[in-house]
Backbone as a printed PyTorch tensor [residue, N CA C, xyz], in Angstrom:
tensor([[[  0.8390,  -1.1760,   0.0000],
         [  0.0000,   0.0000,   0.0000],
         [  0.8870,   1.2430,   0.0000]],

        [[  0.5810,   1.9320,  -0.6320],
         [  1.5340,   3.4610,  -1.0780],
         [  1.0240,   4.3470,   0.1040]],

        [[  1.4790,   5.0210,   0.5740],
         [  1.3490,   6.0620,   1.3880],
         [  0.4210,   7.3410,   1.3880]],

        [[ -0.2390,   7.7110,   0.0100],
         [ -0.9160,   8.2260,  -0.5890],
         [ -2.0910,   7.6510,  -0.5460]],

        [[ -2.2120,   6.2260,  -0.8290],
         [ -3.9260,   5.3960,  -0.8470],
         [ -4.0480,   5.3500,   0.7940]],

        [[ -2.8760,   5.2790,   1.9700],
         [ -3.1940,   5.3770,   3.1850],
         [ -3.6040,   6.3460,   3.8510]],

        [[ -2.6990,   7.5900,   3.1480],
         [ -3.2480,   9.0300,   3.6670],
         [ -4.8340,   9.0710,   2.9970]],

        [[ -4.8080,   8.7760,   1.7920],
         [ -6.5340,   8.8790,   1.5480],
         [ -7.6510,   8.2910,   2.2830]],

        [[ -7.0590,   7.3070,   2.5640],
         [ -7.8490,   6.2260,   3.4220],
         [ -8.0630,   6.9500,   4.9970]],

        [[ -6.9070,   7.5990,   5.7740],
         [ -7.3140,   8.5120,   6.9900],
         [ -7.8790,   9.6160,   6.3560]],

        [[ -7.6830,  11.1170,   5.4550],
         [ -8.3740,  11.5130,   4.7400],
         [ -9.9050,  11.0850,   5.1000]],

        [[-10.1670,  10.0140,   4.3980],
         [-11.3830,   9.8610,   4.3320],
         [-12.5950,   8.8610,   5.8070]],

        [[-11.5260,   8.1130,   6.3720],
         [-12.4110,   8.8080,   7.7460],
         [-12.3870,   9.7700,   8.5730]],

        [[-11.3710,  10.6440,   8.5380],
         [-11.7700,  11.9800,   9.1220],
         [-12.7140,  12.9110,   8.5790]],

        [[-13.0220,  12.6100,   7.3050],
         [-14.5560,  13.0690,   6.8210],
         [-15.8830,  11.8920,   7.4960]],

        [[-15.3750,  10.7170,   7.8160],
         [-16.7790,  10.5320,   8.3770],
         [-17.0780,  10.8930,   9.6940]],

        [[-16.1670,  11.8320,  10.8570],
         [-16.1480,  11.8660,  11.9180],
         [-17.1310,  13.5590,  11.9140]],

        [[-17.9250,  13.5970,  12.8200],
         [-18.7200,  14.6200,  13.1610],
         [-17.6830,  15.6960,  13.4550]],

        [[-18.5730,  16.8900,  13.3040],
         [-17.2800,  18.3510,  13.1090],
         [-16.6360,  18.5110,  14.2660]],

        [[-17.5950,  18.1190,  15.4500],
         [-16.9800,  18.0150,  16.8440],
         [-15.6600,  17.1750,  17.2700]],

        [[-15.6950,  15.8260,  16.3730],
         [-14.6850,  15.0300,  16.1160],
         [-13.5650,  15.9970,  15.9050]],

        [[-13.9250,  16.2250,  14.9070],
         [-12.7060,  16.6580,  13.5620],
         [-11.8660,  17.4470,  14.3940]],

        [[-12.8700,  18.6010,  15.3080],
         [-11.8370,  20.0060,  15.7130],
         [-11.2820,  19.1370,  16.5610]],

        [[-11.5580,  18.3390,  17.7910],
         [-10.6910,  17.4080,  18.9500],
         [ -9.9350,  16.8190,  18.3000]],

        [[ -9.9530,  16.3080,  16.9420],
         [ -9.1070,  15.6240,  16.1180],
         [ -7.6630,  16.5950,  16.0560]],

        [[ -8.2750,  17.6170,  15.6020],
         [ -7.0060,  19.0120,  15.0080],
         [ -6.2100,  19.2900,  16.4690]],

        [[ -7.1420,  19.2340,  17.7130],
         [ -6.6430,  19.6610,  18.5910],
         [ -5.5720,  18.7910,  19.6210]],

        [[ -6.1760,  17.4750,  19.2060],
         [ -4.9470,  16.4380,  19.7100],
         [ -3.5010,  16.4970,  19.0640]],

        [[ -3.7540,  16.7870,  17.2130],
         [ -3.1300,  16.5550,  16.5190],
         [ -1.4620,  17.7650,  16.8800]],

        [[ -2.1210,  18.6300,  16.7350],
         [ -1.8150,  20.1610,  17.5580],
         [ -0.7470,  19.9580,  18.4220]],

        [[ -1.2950,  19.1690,  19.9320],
         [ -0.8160,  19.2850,  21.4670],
         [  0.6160,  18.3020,  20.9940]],

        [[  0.1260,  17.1010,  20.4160],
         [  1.2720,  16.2120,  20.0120],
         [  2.1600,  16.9730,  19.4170]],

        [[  2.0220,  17.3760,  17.6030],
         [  2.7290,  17.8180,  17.1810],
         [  3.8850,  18.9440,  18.0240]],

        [[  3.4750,  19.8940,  18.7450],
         [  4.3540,  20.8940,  19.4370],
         [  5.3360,  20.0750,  20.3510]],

        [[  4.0930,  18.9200,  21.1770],
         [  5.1740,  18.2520,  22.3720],
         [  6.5490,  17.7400,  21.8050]],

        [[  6.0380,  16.7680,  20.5030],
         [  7.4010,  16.4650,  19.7630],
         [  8.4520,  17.8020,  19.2540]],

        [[  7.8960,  18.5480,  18.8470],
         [  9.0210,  19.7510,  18.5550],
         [  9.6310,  20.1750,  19.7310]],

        [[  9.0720,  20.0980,  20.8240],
         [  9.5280,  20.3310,  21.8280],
         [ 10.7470,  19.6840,  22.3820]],

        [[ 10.3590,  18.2730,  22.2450],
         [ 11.2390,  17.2590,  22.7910],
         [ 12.7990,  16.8590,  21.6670]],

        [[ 11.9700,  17.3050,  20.1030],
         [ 13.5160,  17.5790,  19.3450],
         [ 14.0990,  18.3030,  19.5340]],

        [[ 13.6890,  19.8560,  19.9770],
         [ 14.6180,  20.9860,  20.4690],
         [ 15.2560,  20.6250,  21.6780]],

        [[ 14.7230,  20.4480,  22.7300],
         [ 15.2980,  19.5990,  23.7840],
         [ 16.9160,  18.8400,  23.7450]],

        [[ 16.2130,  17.8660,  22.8740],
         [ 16.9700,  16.6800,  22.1850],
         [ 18.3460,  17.5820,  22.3140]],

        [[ 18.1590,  18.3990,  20.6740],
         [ 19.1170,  18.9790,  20.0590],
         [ 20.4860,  19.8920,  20.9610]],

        [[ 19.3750,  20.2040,  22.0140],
         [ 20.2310,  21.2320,  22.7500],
         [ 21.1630,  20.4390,  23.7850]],

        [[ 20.4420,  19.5200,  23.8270],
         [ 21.4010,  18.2490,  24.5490],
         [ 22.8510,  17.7890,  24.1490]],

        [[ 22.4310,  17.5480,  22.9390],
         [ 23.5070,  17.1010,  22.2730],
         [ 24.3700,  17.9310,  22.0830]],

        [[ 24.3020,  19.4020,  21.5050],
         [ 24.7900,  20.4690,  21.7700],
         [ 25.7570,  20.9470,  22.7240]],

        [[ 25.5270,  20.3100,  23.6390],
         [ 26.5320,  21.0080,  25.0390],
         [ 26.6630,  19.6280,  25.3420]],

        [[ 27.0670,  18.6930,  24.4670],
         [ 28.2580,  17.7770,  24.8590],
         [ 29.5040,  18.0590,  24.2800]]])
């Protein structure tokens, strides 16, 4: 499976999820995404001052 028919495939149940879904969807998506940037900057600065 190509990565593209998978993204379509989430794509397309996040259209069957109610709008209420969707925004808690965006908003999980959100909290994660930053925590990880967080934890690569972190990371980085670690490594940094070795």
């Amino acid at each position: 499976m190509t990565s593209i028919s998978r993204l379509d495939r989430v794509l397309e149940s996040i259209e069957n999820l109610s709008v209420d879904e969707q925004e808690t969807l965006i908003d999980l998506r959100s909290h994660r995404l930053a925590e990880r940037r967080r934890s690569e900057i972190a990371a980085n600065i670690a490594q940094a001052q070795v």
